[in-house]
ZADO-1210 file (C-alpha; in nm, 4 decimals, padded with zeros to 6 digits):
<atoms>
<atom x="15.5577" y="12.3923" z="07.2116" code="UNK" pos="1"/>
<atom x="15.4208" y="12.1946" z="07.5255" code="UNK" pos="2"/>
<atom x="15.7089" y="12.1189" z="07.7799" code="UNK" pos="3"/>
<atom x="15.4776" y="11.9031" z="07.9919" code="UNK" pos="4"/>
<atom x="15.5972" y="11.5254" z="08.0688" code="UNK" pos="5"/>
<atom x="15.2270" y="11.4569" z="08.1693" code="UNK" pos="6"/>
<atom x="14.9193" y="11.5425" z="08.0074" code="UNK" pos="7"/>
<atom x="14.6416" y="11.7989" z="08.2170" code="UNK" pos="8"/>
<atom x="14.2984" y="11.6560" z="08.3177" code="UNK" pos="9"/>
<atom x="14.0133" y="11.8972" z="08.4259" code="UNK" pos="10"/>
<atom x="13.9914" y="11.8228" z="08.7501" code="UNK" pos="11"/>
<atom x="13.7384" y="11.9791" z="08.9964" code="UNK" pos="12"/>
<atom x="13.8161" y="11.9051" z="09.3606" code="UNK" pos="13"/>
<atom x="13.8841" y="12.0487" z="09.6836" code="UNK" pos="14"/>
<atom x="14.2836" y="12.1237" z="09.7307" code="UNK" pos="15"/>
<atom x="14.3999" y="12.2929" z="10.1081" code="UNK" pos="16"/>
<atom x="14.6823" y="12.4599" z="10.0802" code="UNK" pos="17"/>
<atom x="14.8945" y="12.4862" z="10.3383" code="UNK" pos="18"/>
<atom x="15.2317" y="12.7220" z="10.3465" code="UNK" pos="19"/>
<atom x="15.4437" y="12.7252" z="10.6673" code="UNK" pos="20"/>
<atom x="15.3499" y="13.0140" z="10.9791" code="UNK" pos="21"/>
<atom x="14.9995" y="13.0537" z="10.7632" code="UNK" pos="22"/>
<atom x="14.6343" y="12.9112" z="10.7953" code="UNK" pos="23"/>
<atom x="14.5550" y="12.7045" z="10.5304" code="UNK" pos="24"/>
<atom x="14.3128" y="12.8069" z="10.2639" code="UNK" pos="25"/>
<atom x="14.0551" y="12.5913" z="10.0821" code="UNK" pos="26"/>
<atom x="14.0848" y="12.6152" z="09.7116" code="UNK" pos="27"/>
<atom x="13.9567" y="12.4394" z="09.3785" code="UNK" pos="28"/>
<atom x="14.1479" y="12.3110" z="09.1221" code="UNK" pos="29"/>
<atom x="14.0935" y="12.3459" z="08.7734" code="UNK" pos="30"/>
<atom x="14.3071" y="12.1054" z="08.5939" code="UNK" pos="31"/>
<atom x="14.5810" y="11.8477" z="08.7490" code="UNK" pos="32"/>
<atom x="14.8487" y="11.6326" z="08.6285" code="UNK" pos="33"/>
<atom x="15.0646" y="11.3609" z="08.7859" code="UNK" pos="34"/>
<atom x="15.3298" y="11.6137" z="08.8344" code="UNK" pos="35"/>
<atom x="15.1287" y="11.9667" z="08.9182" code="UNK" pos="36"/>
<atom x="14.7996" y="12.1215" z="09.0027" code="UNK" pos="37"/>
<atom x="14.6363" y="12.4743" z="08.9258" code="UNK" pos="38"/>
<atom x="14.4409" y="12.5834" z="09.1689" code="UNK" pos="39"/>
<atom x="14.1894" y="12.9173" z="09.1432" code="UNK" pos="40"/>
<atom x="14.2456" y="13.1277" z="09.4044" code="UNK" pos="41"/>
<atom x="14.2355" y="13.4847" z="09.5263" code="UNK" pos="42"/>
<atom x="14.5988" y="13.6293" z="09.6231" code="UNK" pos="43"/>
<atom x="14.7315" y="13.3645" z="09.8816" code="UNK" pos="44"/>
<atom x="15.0741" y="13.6233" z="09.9155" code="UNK" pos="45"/>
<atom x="15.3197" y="13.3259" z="09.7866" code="UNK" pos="46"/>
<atom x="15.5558" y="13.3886" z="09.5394" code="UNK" pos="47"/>
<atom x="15.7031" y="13.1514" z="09.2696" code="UNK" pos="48"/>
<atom x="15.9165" y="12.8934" z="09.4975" code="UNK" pos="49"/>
<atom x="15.7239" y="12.9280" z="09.7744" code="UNK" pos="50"/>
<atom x="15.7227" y="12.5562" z="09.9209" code="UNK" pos="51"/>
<atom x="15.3613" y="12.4226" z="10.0371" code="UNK" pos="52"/>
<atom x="15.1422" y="12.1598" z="10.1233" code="UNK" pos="53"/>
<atom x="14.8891" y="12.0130" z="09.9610" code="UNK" pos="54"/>
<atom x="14.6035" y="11.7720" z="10.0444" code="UNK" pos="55"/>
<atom x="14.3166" y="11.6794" z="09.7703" code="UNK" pos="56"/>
<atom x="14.0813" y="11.3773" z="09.7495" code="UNK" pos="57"/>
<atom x="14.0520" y="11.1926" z="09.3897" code="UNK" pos="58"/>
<atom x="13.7547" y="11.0185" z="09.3283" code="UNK" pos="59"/>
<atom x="13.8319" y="10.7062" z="09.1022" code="UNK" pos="60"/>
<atom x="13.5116" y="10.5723" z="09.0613" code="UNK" pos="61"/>
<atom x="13.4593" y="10.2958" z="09.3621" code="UNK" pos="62"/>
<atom x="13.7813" y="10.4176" z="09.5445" code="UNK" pos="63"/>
<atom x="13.8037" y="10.7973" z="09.6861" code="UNK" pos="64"/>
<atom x="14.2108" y="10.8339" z="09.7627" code="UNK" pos="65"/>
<atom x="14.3498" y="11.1414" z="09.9916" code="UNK" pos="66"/>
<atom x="14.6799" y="11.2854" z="09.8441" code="UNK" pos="67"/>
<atom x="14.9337" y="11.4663" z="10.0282" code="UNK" pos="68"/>
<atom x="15.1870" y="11.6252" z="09.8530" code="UNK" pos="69"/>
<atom x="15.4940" y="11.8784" z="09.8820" code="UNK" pos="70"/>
<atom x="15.4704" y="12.1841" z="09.6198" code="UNK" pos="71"/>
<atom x="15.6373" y="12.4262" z="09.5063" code="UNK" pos="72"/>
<atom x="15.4610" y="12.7797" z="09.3596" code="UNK" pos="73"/>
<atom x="15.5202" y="12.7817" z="09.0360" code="UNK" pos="74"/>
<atom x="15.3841" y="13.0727" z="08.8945" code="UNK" pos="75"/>
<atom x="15.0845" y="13.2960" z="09.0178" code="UNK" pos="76"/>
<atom x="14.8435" y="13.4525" z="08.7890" code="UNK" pos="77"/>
<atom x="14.4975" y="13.6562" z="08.8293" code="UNK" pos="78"/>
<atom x="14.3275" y="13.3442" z="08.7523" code="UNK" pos="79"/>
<atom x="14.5384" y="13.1212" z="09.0153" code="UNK" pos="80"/>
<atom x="14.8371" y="12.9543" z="09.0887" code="UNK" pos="81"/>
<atom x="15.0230" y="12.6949" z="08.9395" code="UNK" pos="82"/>
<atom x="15.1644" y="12.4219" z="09.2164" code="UNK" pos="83"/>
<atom x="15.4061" y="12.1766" z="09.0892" code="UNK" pos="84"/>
<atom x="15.4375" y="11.8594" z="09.3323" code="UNK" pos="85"/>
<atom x="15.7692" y="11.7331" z="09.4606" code="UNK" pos="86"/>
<atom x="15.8502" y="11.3866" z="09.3535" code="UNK" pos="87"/>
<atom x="15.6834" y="11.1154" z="09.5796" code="UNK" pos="88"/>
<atom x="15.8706" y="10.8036" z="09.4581" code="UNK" pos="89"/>
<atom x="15.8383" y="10.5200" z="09.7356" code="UNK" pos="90"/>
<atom x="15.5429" y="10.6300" z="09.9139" code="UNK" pos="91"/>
</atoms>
């Protein structure tokens, strides 16, 4: 049964991710929500609850907008890792 509150999109764009005392690594995501992103990557050494940061561009046709967002790891797989964003409410 899907738990999801918002439905995936494939979504191919550029994501940095950025987790505190480490470089931050350019990855691609492969689908994206309103509430969480999954990103392909290698082993980034971040463990579910790991807190990051996140900036991706959206393209929405005429309009290209930069998102910044707060994540939190959770879950890592071979095939990447699965960032859910922190509520952004009033921004």
């Amino acid at each position: 049964m899907e738990r999801r509150l918002h439905a995936r999109h494939k979504a191919r764009t550029t994501v940095y991710v950025q987790a505190a005392g480490r470089p931050s690594k350019i990855c691609h995501s492969k689908n994206i929500s309103a509430n969480g992103v999954f990103v392909a990557t290698e082993n980034l050494g971040l463990h579910a609850g790991s807190v990051v940061e996140l900036a991706f561009a959206v393209d929405l046709g005429s309009v290209t907008r930069i998102h910044r967002r707060t994540a939190v790891v959770a879950h890592v797989s071979q095939g990447g890792t699965g960032l859910r964003m922190e509520h952004y409410a009033g921004r």
